[in-house]
C-alpha positions in Angstrom: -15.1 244.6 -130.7 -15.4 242.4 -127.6 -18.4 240.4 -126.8 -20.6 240.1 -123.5 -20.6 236.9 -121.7 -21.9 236.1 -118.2 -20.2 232.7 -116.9 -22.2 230.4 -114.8 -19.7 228.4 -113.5 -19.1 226.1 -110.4 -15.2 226.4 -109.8 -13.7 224.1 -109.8 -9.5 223.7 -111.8 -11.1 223.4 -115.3 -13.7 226.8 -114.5 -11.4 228.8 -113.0 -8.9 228.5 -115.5 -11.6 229.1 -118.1 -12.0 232.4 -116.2 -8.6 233.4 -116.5 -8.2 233.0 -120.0 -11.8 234.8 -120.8 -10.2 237.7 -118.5 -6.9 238.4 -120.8 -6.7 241.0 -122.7 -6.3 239.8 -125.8 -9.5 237.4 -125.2 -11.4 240.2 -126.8 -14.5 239.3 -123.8 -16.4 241.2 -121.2 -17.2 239.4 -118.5 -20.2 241.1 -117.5 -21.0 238.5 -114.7 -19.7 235.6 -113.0 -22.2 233.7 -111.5 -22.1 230.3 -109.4 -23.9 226.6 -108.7 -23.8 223.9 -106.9 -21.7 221.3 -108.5 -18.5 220.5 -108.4 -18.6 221.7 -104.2 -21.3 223.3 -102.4 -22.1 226.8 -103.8 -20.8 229.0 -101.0 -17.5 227.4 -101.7 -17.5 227.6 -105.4 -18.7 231.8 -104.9 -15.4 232.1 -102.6 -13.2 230.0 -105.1 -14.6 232.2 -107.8 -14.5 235.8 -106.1 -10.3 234.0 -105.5 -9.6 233.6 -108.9 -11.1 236.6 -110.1 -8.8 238.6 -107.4 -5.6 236.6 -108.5 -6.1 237.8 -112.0 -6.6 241.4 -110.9 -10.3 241.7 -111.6 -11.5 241.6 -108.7 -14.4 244.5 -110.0 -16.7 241.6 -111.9 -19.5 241.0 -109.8 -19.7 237.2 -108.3 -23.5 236.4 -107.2 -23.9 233.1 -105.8 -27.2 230.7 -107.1 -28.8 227.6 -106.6 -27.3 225.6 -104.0 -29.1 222.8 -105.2 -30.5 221.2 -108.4 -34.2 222.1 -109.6 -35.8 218.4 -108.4 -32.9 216.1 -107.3 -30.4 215.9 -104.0 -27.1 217.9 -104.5 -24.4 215.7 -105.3 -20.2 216.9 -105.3 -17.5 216.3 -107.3 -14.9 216.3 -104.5 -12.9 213.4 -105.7 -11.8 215.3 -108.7 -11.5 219.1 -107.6 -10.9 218.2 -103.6 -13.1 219.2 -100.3 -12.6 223.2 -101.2 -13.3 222.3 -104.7 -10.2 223.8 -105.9 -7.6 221.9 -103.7 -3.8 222.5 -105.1 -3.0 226.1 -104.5 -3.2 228.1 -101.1 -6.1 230.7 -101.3 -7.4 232.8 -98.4 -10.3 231.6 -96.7 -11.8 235.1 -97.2 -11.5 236.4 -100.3 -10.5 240.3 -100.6 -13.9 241.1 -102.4 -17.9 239.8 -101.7 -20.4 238.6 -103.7 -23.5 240.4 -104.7 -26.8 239.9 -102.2 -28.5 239.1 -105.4 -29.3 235.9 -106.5 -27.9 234.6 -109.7 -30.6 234.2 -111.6 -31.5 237.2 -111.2 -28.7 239.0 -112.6 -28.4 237.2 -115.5 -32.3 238.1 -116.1 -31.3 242.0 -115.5 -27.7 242.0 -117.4 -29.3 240.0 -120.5 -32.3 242.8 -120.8 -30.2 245.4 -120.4 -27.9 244.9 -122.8 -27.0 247.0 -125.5 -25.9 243.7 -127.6 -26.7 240.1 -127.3 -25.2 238.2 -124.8 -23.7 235.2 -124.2 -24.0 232.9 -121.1 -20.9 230.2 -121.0 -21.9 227.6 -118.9 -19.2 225.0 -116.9 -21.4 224.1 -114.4 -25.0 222.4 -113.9 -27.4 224.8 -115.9 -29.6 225.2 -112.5 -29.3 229.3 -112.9 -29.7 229.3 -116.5 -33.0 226.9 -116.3 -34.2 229.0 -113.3 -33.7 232.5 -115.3 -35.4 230.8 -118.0 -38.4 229.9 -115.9 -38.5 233.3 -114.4 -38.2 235.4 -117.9 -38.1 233.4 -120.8 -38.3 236.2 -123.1 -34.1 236.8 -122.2 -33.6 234.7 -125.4 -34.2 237.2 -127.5 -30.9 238.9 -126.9 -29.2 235.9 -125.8 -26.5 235.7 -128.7 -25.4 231.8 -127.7 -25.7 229.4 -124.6 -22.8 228.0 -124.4 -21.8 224.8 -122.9 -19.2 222.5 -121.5 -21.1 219.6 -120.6 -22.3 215.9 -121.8 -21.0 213.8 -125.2 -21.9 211.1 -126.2 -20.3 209.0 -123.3 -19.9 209.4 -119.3 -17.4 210.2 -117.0 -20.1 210.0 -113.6 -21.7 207.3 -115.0 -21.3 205.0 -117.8 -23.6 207.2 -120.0 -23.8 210.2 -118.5 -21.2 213.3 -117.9 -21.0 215.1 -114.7 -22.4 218.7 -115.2 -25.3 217.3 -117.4 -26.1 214.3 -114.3 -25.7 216.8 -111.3 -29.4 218.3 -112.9 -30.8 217.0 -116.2 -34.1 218.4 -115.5 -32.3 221.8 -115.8 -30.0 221.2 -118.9 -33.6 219.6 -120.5 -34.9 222.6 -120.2 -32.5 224.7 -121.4 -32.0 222.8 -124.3 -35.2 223.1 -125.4 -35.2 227.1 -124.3 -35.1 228.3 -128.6 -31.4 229.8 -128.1 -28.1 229.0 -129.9 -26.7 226.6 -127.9 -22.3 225.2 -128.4 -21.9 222.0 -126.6 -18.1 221.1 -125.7 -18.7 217.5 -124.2 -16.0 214.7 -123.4 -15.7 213.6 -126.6 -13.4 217.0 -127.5 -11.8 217.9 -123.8 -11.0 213.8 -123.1 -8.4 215.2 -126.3 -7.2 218.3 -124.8 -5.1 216.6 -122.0 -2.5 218.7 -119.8 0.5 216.3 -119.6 3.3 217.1 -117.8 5.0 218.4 -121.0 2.0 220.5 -121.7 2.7 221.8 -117.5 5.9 222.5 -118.5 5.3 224.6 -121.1 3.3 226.8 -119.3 5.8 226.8 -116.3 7.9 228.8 -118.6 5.6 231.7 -118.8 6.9 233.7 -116.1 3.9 235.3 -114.6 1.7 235.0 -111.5 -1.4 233.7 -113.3 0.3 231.1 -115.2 2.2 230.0 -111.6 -1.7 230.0 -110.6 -3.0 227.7 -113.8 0.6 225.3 -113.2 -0.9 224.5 -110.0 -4.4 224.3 -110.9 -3.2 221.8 -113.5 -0.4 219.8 -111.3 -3.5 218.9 -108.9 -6.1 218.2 -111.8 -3.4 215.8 -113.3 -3.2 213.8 -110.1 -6.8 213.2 -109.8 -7.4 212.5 -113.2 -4.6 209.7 -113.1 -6.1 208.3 -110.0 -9.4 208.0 -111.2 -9.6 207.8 -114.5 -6.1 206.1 -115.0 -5.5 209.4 -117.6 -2.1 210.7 -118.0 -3.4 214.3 -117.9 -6.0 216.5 -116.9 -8.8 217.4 -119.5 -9.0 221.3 -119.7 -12.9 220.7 -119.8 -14.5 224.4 -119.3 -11.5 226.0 -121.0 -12.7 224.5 -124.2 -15.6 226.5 -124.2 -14.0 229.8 -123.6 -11.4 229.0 -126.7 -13.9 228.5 -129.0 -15.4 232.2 -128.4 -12.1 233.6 -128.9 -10.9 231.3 -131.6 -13.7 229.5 -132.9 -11.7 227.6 -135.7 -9.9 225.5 -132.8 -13.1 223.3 -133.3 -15.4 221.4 -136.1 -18.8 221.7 -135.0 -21.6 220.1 -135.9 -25.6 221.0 -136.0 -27.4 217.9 -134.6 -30.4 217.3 -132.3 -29.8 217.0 -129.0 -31.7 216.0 -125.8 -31.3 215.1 -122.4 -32.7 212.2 -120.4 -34.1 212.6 -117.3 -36.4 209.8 -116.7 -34.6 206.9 -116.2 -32.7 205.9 -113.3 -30.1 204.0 -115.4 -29.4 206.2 -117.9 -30.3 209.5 -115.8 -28.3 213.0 -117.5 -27.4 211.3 -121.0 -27.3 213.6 -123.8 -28.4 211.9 -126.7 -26.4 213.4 -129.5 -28.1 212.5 -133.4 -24.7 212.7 -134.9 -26.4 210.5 -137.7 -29.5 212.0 -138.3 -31.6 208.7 -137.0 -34.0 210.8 -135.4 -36.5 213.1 -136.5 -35.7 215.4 -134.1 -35.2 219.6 -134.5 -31.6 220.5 -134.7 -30.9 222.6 -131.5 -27.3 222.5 -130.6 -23.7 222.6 -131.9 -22.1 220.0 -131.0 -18.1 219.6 -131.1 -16.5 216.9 -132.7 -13.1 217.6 -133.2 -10.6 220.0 -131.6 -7.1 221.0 -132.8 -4.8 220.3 -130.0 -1.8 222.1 -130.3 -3.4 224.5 -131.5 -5.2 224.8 -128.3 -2.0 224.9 -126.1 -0.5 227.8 -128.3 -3.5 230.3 -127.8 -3.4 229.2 -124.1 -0.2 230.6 -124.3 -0.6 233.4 -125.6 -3.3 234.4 -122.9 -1.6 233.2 -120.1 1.7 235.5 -121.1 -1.1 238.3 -121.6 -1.2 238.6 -117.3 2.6 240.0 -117.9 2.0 243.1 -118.7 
C-alpha cells in the first residue's frame, strides 16, 4: 500500500534528488503534490527547477504550485553559494520547462489535498516551512489527517550560522509554529546527513547505474561535492533532503529519538536554533523525532536500488 505525501520543497541538488527517489517505483509513495518556497533561490526558480526534475523523471503529471516567495516576518535570504544562481547549477536544464505550475497558491493545495484525502497524509518538508506554517494559519484543523510532518531541517549544530541550520534560519517564526502545530513531526538535521556524504566513490557507484536519472543524480552530486569542499572543506556532499525520503521508505535506516524540540526566534545571535532536549533537562512536551543515527551503507544501497528502478 503506498502512502500520500505532498513535498514542500525548495530545489535545490539535495531536494530534487529527494524527489527522484520518492518518484521510483519501488518507493511505495504518491506524490500527491509538489509544492515550492523561497529558500535555497528565489521561488519562481525553485517551481521551474522542480516542474525540470519532475519532467526528467517522467512524471511530469504531479502538479507543482509555487508558494511564499518570502518568509512569514523576515527578508528572503539565498543559498546560492551552495546550489548556484539557478539554484540547481551542474546539469543543463531548459529554461522553460515542458510542463506549468498550478495558478494556485501552495498553501492552498496542501489545505485542499490534506482534507480530501481518503488517508492521512504526509507533508515532507526540505525547505523553509513558510507553506506549511501558512496552511496551518489558514486551516489548522488539516492535522487531523496529517499522518506525519516530516522534516530535513536543524540539529543541534549550524551550517548558516554557528548554531543555526539553513532551512530552520531562512524562517524560524515558521518552523516555531509548525512545531508547535499538535502533528507527528521526523526531524533529519545535520547531525545525521553531515554522515551521509557522497564521495567520489559513492559518485562512482552510482555512475554505474546506466540510466538517465541516475546520469541526472551523478551530476546533481559532482556539483554538490564541489561546493561543499569549497565551503565547508567536506570531502563530499551531504544528501540532506534525501534523508528524509529514505526513512519513509525504509524507516530502519535511522534511530530516532522522541525529545522536545523548539525553535528560537528571538534573538539575533542565536536566531533559527533548534534546541534539541536530547537529555531530558527540560520540562518541555515531547513533540518531534529526532534522528540520531543513520546506517550509511545501508543508505547508498537502497539509493541504488531506486535509482536502477528509472531502467525499466
Amino acid at each position: 500500500m503506498s502512502e500520500k505525501i505532498i513535498m514542500d520543497c525548495d530545489p535545490g541538488h539535495d531536494d530534487a534528488i529527494a524527489m527522484i527517489l520518492a518518484g521510483a517505483r519501488t518507493s511505495h509513495l504518491e506524490i500527491l503534490a509538489v509544492t515550492t518556497v523561497s529558500g535555497n533561490q528565489a521561488v519562481s526558480k525553485n517551481t521551474r527547477n522542480a516542474l525540470n526534475v519532475l519532467d526528467i523523471m517522467g512524471k511530469g503529471e504531479i502538479p507543482v504550485s509555487m508558494g511564499a516567495s518570502r518568509p512569514l516576518i523576515k527578508e528572503p535570504s539565498f543559498a546560492e553559494e551552495i546550489h548556484g544562481v539557478t539554484g540547481l547549477d551542474g546539469p543543463k536544464l531548459p529554461e522553460t520547462p515542458r510542463h506549468h505550475a498550478t495558478p494556485h497558491h501552495a498553501a492552498d493545495v496542501i489545505i485542499d489535498a490534506v482534507k480530501n484525502s481518503d488517508e492521512p497524509v504526509t507533508i515532507v518538508a526540505t525547505g523553509p516551512l513558510t507553506n506549511i506554517a501558512t496552511a496551518l494559519i489558514r486551516d489548522a484543523k488539516i492535522v487531523q489527517n496529517i499522518k506525519s510532518i516530516t522534516i530535513m531541517g536543524g540539529g543541534t549544530f549550524g551550517n548558516w550560522t554557528p548554531t543555526a541550520e539553513f532551512n530552520i534560519w531562512a524562517d524560524a517564526e515558521a518552523a516555531q509554529r509548525v512545531f508547535n502545530c499538535g502533528a507527528r513531526i521526523n526531524v533529519f538535521g545535520l547531525d545525521v546527513t553531515h554522515q551521509v556524504l557522497a564521495t567520489d566513490d559513492i559518485i562512482q557507484r552510482f555512475a554505474l547505474i546506466n540510466n538517465d536519472v541516475a546520469g541526472f543524480v551523478v551530476e546533481l552530486l559532482k556539483f554538490f561535492k564541489s561546493t561543499y569542499k569549497t565551503y565547508f572543506d567536506m570531502d563530499g556532499g551531504p544528501i540532506h533532503d534525501a534523508c528524509a525520503i529514505l526513512y519513509l521508505i525504509k524507516p530502519e535506516l535511522f534511530k530516532m529519538q522522541h525529545t522536545h524540540i523548539a525553535i528560537e526566534h528571538h534573538s539575533a545571535l542565536t536566531y533559527g536554533t533548534m534546541s534539541v532536549d536530547l537529555n531530558n533537562v527540560t520540562d518541555g512536551e515531547k513533540n518531534a523525532y529526532f534522528a540520531v543515527d543513520v546506517n550509511v551503507e545501508a543508505i547508498w544501497q537502497v539509493m541504488e536500488q531506486l535509482l536502477a528502478d528509472y531502467n525499466l
